[in-house]
N, C-alpha and C positions, 0 to 999 in steps of 0.2 A: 209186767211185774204186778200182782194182786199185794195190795195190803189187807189187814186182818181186818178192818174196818169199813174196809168200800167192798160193797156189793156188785160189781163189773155188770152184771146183766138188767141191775134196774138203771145204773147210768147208762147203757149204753139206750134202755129204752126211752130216757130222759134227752138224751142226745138227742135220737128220733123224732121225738116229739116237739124237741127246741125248736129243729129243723125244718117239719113241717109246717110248726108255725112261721117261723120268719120269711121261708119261701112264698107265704101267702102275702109278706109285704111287698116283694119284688116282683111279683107275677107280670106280667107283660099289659096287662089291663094299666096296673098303677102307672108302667114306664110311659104309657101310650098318654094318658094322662096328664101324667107330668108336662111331655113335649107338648102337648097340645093347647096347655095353660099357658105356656112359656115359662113351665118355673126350669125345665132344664132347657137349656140354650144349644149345646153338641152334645154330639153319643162319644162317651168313651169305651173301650175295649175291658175296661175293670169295670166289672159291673155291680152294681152297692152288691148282692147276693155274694159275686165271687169275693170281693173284699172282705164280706162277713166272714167264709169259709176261710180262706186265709189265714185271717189274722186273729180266727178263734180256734179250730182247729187247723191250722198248718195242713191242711192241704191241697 
């Protein structure tokens, strides 16, 4: 559903963009990091990215 006010195609390229940047937080370099500092202690199967996606866009 389009409102008269939102522009669909620059959020969605704003999405995109959100996206690419945060995946730059989770990349497999920072996780390997993390483990190796000890700041994380086990792997879980939610992973910060998937949780991002979730519980910003629902999917």
């Amino acid at each position: 559903m389009a409102y008269p006010f939102c522009d669909e195609e620059k959020i969605e390229i704003d999405i995109n963009q959100f996206i690419e940047k945060v995946s730059n937080l989770f990349n497999q370099e920072i996780v390997d990091a993390a483990r190796s500092t000890g700041f994380v202690k086990r792997e879980s199967k939610l992973t910060g990215l998937l949780f991002l996606s979730i519980f910003t866009f629902f999917i």
